[in-house]
C-alpha positions in Angstrom: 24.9 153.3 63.2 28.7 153.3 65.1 30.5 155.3 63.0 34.3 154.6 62.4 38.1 156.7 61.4 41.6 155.0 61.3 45.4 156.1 62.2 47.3 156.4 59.4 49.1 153.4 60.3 46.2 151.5 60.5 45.8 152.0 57.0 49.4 150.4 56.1 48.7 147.6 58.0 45.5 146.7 56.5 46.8 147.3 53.0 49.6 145.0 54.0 47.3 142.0 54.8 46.4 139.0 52.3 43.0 139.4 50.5 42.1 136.2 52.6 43.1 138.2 55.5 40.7 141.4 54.7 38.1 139.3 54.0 38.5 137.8 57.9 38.9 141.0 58.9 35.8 142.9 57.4 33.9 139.8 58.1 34.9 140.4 62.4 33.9 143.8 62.2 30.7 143.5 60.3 29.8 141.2 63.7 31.2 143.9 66.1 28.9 146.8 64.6 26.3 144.2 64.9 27.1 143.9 68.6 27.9 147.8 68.9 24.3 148.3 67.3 22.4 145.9 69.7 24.1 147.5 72.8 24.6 144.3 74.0 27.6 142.9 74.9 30.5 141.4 72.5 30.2 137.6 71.5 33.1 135.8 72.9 34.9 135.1 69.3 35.5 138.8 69.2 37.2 139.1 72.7 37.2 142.4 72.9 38.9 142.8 75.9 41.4 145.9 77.2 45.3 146.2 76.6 47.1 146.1 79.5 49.8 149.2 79.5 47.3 150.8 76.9 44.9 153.0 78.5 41.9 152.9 76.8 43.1 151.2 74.3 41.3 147.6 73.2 41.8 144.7 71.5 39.5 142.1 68.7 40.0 138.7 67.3 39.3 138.5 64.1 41.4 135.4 63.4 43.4 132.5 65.4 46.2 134.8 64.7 44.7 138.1 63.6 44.5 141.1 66.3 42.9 144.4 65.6 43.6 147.0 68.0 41.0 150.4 69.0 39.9 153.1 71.1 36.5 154.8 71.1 36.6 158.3 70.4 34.5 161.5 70.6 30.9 161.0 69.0 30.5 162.3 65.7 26.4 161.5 65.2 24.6 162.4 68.7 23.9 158.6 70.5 26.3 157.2 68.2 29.3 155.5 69.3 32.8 156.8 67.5 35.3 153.8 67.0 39.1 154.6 65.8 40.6 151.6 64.5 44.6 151.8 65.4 46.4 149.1 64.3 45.6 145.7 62.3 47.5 142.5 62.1 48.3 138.6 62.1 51.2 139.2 64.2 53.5 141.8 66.3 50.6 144.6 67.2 51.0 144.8 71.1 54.5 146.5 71.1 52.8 149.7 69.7 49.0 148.7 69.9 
């Protein structure tokens, strides 16, 4: 199972979103550690794609206007992959992703 951490500021951004918006949210990722679990490749909703500028750095839809910004990081269960969610939002994430 992928495991997960977040920035601090991830934290504030995700406490700062609607309930509606959580729910979207947690809803996205419980697909994208389905896809991390099969090993497979992301379904296109997600577009999980890189951020230009922001080495190692990637983005994932989670709404028509919701971004959610990550890097993968150092292992922490053997074979697992390590995900550190950075930054969360409708709007305005890309200046400081």
């Amino acid at each position: 199972m992928p495991t997960f951490a977040w920035v601090a500021r991830f934290g504030a951004d995700f406490d700062s979103l609607t309930p509606a918006q959580q729910v979207s949210f947690l809803a996205a990722v419980a697909e994208f550690v389905e896809d991390l679990r099969t090993g497979g490749r992301f379904r296109k909703g997600l577009r999980v794609r890189g951020i230009k500028g922001a080495v190692g750095v990637f983005e994932m839809t989670w709404a028509d206007d919701g971004r959610a910004t990550f890097q993968y990081g150092k292992s922490m269960v053997e074979g697992e992959v390590h995900v550190v969610w950075r930054r969360v939002s409708p709007l305005g994430i890309f200046k400081q992703p």
